[in-house]
ZATORVO-683559 format. One line per 3 residues: number of its first residue (from 1); for each residue x negated, y, z negated of C-alpha. Coordinates in steps of 0.05 Angstrom, whole numbers. Example, Ala and Ser with C-alpha at 12.3 -4.5 7.8 and 13.67 -1.06 7.14 Angstrom:
REM residues 2
1 = -246 -90 -156 | -273 -21 -143
END
This chain:
REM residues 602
1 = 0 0 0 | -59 57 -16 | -88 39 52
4 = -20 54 92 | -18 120 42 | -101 126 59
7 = -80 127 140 | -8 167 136 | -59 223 103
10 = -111 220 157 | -54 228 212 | -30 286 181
13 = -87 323 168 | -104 300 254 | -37 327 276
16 = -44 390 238 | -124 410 250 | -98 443 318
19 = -66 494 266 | -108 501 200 | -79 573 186
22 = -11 540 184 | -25 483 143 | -71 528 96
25 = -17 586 85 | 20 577 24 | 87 585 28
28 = 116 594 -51 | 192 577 -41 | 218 576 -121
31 = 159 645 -146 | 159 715 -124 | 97 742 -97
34 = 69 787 -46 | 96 747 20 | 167 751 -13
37 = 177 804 -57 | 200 856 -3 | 248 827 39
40 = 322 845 17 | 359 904 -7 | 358 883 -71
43 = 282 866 -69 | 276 947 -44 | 326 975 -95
46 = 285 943 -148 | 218 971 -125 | 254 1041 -127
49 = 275 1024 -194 | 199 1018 -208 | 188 1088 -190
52 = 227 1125 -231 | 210 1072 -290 | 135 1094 -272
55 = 153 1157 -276 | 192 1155 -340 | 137 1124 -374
58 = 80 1178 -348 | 118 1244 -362 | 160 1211 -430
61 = 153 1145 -468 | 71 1131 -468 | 62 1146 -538
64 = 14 1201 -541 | -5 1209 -476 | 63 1246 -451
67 = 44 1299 -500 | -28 1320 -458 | 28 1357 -425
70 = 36 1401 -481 | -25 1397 -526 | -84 1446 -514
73 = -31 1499 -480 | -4 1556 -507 | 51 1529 -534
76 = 34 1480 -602 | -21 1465 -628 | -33 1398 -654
79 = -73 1356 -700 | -34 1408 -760 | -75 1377 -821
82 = -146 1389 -817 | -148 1446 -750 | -195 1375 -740
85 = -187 1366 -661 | -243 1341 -617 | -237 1365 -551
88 = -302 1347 -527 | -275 1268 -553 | -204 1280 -522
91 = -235 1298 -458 | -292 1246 -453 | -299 1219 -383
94 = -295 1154 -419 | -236 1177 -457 | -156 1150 -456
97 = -125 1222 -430 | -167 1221 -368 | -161 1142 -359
100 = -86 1141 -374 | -55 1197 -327 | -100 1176 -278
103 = -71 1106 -271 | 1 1124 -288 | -8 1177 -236
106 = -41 1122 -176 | 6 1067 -197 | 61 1111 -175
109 = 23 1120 -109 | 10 1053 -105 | 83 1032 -112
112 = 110 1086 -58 | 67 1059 -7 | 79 987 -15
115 = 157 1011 -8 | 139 1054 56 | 89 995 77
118 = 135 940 71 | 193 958 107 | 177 939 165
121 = 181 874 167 | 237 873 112 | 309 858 134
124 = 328 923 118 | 365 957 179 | 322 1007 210
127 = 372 1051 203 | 378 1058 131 | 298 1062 123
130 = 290 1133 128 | 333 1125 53 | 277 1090 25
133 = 210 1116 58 | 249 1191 24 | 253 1161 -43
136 = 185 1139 -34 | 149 1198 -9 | 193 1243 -60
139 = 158 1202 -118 | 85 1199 -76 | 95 1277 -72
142 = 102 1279 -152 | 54 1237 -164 | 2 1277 -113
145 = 27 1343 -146 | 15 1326 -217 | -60 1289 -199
148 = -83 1350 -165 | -61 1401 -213 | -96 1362 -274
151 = -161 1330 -234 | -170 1375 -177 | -181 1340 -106
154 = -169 1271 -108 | -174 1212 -63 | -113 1202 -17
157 = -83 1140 -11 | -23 1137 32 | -19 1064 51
160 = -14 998 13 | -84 978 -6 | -74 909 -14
163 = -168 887 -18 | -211 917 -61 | -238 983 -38
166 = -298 1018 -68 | -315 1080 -27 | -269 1123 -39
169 = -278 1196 -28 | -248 1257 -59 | -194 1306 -14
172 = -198 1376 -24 | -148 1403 -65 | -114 1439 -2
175 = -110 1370 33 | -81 1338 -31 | -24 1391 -39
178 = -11 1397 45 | -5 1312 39 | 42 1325 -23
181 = 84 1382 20 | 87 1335 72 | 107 1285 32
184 = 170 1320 0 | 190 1368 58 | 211 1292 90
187 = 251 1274 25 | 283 1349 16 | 304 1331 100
190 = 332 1254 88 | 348 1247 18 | 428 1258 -14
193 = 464 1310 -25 | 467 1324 -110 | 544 1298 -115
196 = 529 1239 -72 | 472 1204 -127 | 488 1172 -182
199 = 463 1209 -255 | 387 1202 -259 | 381 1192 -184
202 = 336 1242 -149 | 376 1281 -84 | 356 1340 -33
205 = 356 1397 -83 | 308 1365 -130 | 263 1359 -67
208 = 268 1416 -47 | 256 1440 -115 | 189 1405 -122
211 = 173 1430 -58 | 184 1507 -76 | 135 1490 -139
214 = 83 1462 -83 | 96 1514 -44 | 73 1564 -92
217 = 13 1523 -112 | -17 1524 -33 | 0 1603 -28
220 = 55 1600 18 | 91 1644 -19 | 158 1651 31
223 = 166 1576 41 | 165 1582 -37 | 227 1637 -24
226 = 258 1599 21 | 259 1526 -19 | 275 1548 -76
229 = 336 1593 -38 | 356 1516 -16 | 372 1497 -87
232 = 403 1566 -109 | 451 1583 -57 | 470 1516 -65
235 = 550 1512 -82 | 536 1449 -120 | 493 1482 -180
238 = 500 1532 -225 | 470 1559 -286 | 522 1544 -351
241 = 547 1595 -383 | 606 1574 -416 | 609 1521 -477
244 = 618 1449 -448 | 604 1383 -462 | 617 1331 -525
247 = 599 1393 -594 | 641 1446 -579 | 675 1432 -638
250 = 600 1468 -677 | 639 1539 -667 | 575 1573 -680
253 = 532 1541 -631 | 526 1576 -555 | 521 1547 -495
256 = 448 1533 -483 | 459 1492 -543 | 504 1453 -505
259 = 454 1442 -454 | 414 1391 -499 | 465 1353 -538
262 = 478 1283 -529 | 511 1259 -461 | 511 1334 -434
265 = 460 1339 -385 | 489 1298 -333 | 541 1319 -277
268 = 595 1275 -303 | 593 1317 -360 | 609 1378 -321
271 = 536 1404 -324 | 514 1432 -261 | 449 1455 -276
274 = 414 1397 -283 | 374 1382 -217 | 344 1324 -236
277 = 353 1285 -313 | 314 1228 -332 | 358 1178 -352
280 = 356 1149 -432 | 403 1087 -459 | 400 1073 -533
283 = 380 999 -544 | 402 970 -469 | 335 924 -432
286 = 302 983 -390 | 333 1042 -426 | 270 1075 -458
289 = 310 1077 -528 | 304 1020 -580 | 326 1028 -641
292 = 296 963 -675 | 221 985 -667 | 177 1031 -702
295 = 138 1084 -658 | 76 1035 -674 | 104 979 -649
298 = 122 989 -578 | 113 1065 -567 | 123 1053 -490
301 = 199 1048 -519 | 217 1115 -540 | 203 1182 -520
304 = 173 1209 -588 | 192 1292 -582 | 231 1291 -652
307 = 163 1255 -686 | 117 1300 -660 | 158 1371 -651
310 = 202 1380 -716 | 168 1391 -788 | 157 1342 -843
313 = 186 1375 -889 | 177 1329 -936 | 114 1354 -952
316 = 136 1428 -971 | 148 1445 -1037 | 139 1509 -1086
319 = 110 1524 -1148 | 150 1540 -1210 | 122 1550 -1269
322 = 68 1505 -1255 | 122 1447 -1238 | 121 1429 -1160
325 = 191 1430 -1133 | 210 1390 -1064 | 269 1433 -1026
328 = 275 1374 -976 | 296 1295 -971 | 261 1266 -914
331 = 279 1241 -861 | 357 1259 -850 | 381 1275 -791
334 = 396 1348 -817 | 374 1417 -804 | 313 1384 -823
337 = 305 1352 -753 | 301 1272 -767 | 234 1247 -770
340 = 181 1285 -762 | 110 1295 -777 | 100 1362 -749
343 = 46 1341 -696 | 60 1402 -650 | 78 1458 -685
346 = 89 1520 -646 | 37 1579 -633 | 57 1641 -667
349 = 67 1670 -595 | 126 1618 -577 | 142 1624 -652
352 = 149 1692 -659 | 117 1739 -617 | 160 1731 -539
355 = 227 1734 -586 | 212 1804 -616 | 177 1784 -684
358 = 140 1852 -695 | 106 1839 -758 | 71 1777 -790
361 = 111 1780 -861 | 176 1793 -847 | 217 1858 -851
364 = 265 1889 -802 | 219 1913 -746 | 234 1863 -697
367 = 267 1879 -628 | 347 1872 -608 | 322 1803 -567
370 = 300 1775 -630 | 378 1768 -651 | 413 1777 -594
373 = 373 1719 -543 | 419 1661 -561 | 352 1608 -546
376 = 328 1648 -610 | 387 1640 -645 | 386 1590 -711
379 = 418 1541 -673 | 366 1527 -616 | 290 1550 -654
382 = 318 1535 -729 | 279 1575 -779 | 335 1586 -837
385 = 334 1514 -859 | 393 1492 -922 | 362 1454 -964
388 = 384 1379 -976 | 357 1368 -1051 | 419 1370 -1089
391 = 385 1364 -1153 | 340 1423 -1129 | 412 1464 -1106
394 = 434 1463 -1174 | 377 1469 -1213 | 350 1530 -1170
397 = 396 1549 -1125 | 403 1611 -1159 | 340 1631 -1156
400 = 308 1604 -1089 | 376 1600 -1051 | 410 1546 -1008
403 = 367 1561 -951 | 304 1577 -937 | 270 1627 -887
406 = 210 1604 -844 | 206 1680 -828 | 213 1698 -903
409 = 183 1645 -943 | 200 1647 -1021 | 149 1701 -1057
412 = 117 1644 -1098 | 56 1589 -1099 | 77 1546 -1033
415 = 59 1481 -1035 | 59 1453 -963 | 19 1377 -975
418 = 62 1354 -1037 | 14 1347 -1084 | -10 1396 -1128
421 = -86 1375 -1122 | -114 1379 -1054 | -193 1380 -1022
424 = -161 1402 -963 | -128 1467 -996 | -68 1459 -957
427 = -18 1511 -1002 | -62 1565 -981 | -49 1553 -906
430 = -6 1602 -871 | 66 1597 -843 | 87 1562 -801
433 = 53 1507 -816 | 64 1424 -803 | 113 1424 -867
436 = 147 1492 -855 | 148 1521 -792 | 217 1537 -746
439 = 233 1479 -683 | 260 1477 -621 | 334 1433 -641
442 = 332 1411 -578 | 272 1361 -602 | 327 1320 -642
445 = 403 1302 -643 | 426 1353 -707 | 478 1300 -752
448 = 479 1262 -689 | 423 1200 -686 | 447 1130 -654
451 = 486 1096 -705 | 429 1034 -714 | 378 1090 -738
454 = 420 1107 -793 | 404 1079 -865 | 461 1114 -894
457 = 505 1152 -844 | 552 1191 -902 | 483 1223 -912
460 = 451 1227 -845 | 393 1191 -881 | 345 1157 -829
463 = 309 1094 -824 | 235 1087 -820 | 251 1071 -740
466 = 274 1143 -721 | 229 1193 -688 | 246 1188 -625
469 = 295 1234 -580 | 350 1209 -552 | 392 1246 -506
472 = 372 1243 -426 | 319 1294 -403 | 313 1350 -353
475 = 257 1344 -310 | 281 1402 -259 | 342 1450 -277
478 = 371 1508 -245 | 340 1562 -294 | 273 1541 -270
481 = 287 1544 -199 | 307 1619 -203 | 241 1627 -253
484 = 198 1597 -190 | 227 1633 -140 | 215 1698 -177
487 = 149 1674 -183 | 136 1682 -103 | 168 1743 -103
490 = 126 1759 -150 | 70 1729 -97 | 104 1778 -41
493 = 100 1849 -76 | 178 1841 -94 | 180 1858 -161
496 = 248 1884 -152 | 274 1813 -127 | 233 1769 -181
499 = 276 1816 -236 | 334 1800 -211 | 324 1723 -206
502 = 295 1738 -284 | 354 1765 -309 | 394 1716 -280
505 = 373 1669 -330 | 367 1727 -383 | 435 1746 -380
508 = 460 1679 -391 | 418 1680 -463 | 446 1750 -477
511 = 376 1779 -466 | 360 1847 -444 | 346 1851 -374
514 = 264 1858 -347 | 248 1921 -304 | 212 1915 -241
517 = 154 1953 -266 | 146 1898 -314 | 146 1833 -275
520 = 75 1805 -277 | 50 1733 -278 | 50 1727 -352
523 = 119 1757 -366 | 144 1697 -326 | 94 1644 -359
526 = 133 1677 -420 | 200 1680 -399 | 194 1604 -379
529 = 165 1593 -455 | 235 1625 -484 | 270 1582 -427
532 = 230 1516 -430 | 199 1517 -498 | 172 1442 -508
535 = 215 1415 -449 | 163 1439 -403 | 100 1396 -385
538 = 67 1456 -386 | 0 1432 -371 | 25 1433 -306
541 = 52 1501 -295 | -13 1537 -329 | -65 1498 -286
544 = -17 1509 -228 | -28 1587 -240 | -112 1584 -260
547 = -83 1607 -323 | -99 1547 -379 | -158 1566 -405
550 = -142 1650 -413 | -70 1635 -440 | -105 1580 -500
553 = -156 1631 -517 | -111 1684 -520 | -56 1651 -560
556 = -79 1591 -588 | -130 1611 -634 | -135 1534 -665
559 = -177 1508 -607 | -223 1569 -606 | -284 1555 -640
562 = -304 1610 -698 | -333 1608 -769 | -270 1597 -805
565 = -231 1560 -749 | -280 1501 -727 | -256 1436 -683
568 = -282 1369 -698 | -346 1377 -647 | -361 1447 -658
571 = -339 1457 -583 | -272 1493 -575 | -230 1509 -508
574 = -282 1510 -448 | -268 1537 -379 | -287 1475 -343
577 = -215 1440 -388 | -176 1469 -341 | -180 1402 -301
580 = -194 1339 -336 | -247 1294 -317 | -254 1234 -273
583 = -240 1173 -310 | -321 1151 -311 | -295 1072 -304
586 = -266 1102 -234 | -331 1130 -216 | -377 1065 -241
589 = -323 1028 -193 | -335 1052 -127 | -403 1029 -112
592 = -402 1038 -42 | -387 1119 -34 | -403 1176 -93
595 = -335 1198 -123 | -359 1261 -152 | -342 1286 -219
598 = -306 1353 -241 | -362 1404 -257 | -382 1410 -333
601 = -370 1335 -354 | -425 1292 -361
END
């Protein structure tokens, strides 16, 4: 019998020697791999999926690393306890932020081409592939836009590399942002209209909305105009102005509240400024929100704005009579603002400076803006915070109040570490600080967490599992498109125009309007502080402008170097930050061309 087996073998492997690359080629019926992956719709809908879970996880829910869009601005400052941060560490060449963004950034690339690449020979009709290769190049575009404004020129890679390659070169940064033009100028042309997507789904207006932004960043300052005049004289958005949405029932509250409270940012909520809202589901597979999972866990799972942008006030305390005294329970879901350890506090310019704030200890010399700008109002950057002690209400109440006043701190001993013994000397640290210092409520869902996160719900008490923020978030809205396209006419010499496309988004906050005479560059980086606040990567928009390193310097004094403000090296903001480096693994990598490295790193 094993000899009839021994010939039947030989005959085969006779009949078949005519065509080895037949018989070799494997042909894996039950797996996916790369020769099956891309064949149906489904297969293609899935890989689209991918791309705006890729780009969920780069711009929200990767731990730390979402917040490089905020650190070392103008906006926070981070690393509250010790003023202990190493910038010459966080921006090693061998360092996570370069290493991270840089793959999050090319896996997106990466992704969009093997859609584009594959189609093909997919059994996709040809007619609906221009719906695809949009989606694709939209998300290529972003991913282009966001690697040149942080690195500078980068390689371009616009098909599927499916070898190893080692000689790649670097594109200028004019060829990187003309390929990213390109790029979404085709979705802007093929993709949906905004009320034909479904929520989360990106359409022509955010295209063309991206594509004003890259506009501006090549100097082509009309095309800017004209995109961003796309999105605007669209009859499909508006800005809100009038209260909406699922807390209309907090009387008090104003309609940019409404903006950022749970469920509200989508269309089917009647919002029509939202452009383009990354989608969040609390505790469903693939929803960025878990419930059952500490930040250090799985922080890939939640999007961690509350943790790191709201106080821990927990920590702040006052001394009376030598006794320390503890305002605060930590964490409820209070005025407090959840969970949080007060990791980016904001800069005393977002904090009180572009409201009004006139002097640094209170009093009543602050401008008409400061009360009568609704996104300053207690509601949106709470600074009067009730206290939730109720054995510290009755006891001394009377004498401290129900409520206290970032802006006018009680006239005692604060204690801000909660202890009364400290080598750090953390009481004599000024306000605001990580334990007392006014937030952004849009950070946090105010008496309104997911029900699993609560340990006792008649208290808004949290679990140790909160920290994260849960509502869906806006990666373009409306106010921003009129903020760009005042920016290029701005660009133009039409100081007269940008106003007005100011004050657009001015008068729905109640704010006094800007005059022409004083539009400039940094009024607008302001303005889009007061509008944006934290929501902003806005890592992005300074390095966009060339304006990173002046506007840290100028207004974030913790990461310049001096003798009573040091940073963990001795080295504080350098010029040469305003890019980050080229991960050094990329460089050691391609051995076969020189990948060249952004000036000052080593």
């Amino acid at each position: 019998m094993k000899k009839y087996i021994f010939i039947a073998t030989l005959l085969a492997l006779f009949f078949n020697a005519c065509d080895e690359d037949n018989f070799l080629k494997e042909n894996p019926l039950d797996t996916m791999g790369a020769e099956n992956s891309y064949i149906t719709v489904t297969d293609f809908d899935a890989a689209i999926n991918e791309l705006y879970y890729l780009t969920r996880l780069e711009f929200f829910t990767r731990g730390d690393r979402c917040f490089d869009y905020i650190y070392v601005t103008d906006i926070v400052w981070d690393r509250s306890d010790n003023k202990d941060a190493s910038l010459m560490s966080d921006y090693s060449v061998s360092g996570n932020i370069a290493k991270a963004h840089w793959e999050g950034l090319y896996k997106l690339c990466a992704q969009a081409n093997t859609v584009i690449n594959r189609l093909p020979t997919s059994d996709i009709p040809e007619s609906s592939h221009n719906s695809y290769i949009a989606k694709a190049r939209f998300f290529r575009g972003l991913a282009y836009r966001t690697l040149v404004y942080l690195y500078g020129g980068v390689p371009i890679v616009d098909t599927e590399v499916t070898s190893p390659k080692t000689d790649y070169v670097r594109d200028t940064r004019e060829s990187v942002l003309e390929f990213a033009i390109e790029d979404v100028k085709f979705a802007a042309e093929n993709l949906p209209e905004i009320d034909e997507v479904k929520n989360g789904e990106i359409s022509n207006l955010a295209a063309y909305h991206l594509l004003s932004e890259l506009y501006l960043a090549n100097g082509q300052n009309q095309e800017a105009v004209d995109a961003a005049t796309e999105v605007i004289n669209s009859t499909k958005v508006d800005l809100m102005r009038n209260r909406f949405g699922t807390r209309t029932n907090y009387t008090d509250a104003d309609v940019y509240w409404d903006l950022f409270q749970m469920n509200n940012q989508n269309r089917t909520s009647g919002n029509t400024e939202g452009i383009w809202v990354i989608q969040f589901e609390v505790d469903v597979t693939g929803g960025g929100v878990v419930t059952n999972k500490s930040f250090w866990e799985d922080p890939v799972d939640n999007y961690l704005l509350e943790r790191k942008c709201s106080p821990q006030f927990q920590h702040f305390g006052i001394m009376h009579n030598g006794v320390e005294l503890s305002p605060y329970i930590w964490p409820i879901g209070d005025w407090t603002g959840g969970r949080g350890i007060g990791a980016a506090i904001a800069t005393k310019h977002f904090h009180n400076t572009i409201w009004g704030w006139k002097t640094e200890n209170g009093g009543t010399e602050n401008s008409s803006d400061w009360d009568n700008d609704i996104r300053n109002s207690n509601y949106n950057f709470i600074r009067k915070v009730p206290v939730n002690n109720l054995s510290f209400k009755q006891n001394y109440g009377s004498i401290y109040g129900d409520v206290m006043d970032v802006m006018n701190p009680p006239s005692t001993e604060i204690v801000t570490d909660g202890t009364t013994t400290n080598s750090n000397n953390y009481r004599a640290r000024e306000i605001p600080n990580r334990y007392f210092a006014g937030y952004q409520s849009k950070v946090t869902s105010l008496f309104n967490h997911p029900e699993a996160l609560y340990q006792d719900k008649d208290s808004y008490t949290l679990k140790s599992t909160a920290g994260g923020t849960f509502q869906d978030q806006y990666m373009f809205r409306l106010a921003e498109t009129y903020l760009l396209r005042a920016e290029a006419y701005l660009k133009l010499n039409n100081t007269a125009s940008a106003a007005v496309d100011i004050n657009v988004v001015r008068a729905r906050s109640n704010a006094s309007p800007v005059a022409a005479a004083d539009v400039n560059l940094d009024y607008i980086l302001d303005e889009r502080m007061r509008e944006f606040g934290v929501e902003e990567k806005r890592r992005l928009t300074l390095a966009r402008v060339g304006k990173l390193y002046e506007r840290v310097i100028k207004y974030n004094p913790y990461y310049v170097e001096s003798a009573t403000n040091k940073t963990g090296d001795g080295i504080g903001m350098q010029e040469y930050y305003e890019l980050l480096p080229i991960p050094l693994s990329v460089i050691e990598a391609n051995k076969d061309a020189l990948l060249e490295q952004n000036p000052g790193y080593n």
